[in-house]
C-alpha positions, 0 to 999 in steps of 0.5 A, spaced: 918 702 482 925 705 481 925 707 488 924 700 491 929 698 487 934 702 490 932 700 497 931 693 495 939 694 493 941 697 499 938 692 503 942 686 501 949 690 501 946 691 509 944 683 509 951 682 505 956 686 510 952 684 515 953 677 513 962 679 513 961 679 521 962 673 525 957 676 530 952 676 526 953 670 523 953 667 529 947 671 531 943 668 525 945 661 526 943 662 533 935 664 531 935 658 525 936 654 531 932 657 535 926 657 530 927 650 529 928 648 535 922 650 537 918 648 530 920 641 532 919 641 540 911 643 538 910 638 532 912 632 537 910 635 544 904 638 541 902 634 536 901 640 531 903 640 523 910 641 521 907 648 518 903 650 525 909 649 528 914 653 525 909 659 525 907 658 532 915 658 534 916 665 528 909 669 532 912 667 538 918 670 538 917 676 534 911 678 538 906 677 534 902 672 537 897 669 535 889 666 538 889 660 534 895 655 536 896 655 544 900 650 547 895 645 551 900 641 555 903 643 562 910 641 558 909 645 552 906 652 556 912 652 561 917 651 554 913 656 551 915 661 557 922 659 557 921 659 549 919 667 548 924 669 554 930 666 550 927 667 542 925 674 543 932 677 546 937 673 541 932 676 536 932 683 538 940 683 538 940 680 531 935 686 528 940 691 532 946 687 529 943 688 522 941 695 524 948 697 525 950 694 519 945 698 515 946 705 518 953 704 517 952 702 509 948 709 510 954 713 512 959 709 508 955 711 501 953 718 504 962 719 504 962 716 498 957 720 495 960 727 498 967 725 497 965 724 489 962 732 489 967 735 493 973 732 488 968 735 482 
């Protein structure tokens, strides 16, 4: 338990520092609109419920797919293709702009760990 914890722990400082980049946030920003774009494309052109939807449009970017929810317009396939193209690659430079911030919160309190033995 203690072990998730602390891993709990160094996620939000990696979300937080993440959080402190212009980039990031505008990269975050840029997958919320994303996300809820695409949500309300599928509700009116669609006709799904506001939930299907918006699980749609997150298994569709993230690449999980689905074999329940299928776009049945012309409209809604060709969205669809554009939708995965432009959704999965402002994703994956969100996780690699969170990675980063991750991996540097690993170097940062690795320093500091071994600053504090090497003063011992």
């Amino acid at each position: 338990m203690l072990s998730f914890a602390l891993t709990l722990l160094r996620l939000f400082k990696a979300i937080w520092r993440s959080w402190q980049a212009p980039a990031f946030r505008a990269t975050a920003s840029l997958a919320v609109f994303i996300l809820a774009s695409g949500t309300i494309f599928y509700r009116s052109v669609e006709g799904w419920s506001w939930i299907d939807s918006f699980y749609f449009s997150v298994t569709t970017v993230s690449t999980v797919g689905n074999g329940y929810l299928a776009p049945q317009t012309d409209f809604g396939k060709l969205f669809t293709v554009v939708y995965i193209f432009v959704g999965v690659g402002v994703f994956v430079v969100l996780f690699t702009q969170f990675a980063s911030a991750l991996l540097r919160s690993e170097v940062v309190e690795r320093d500091s760990t071994k600053k504090q033995k090497d003063s011992n």
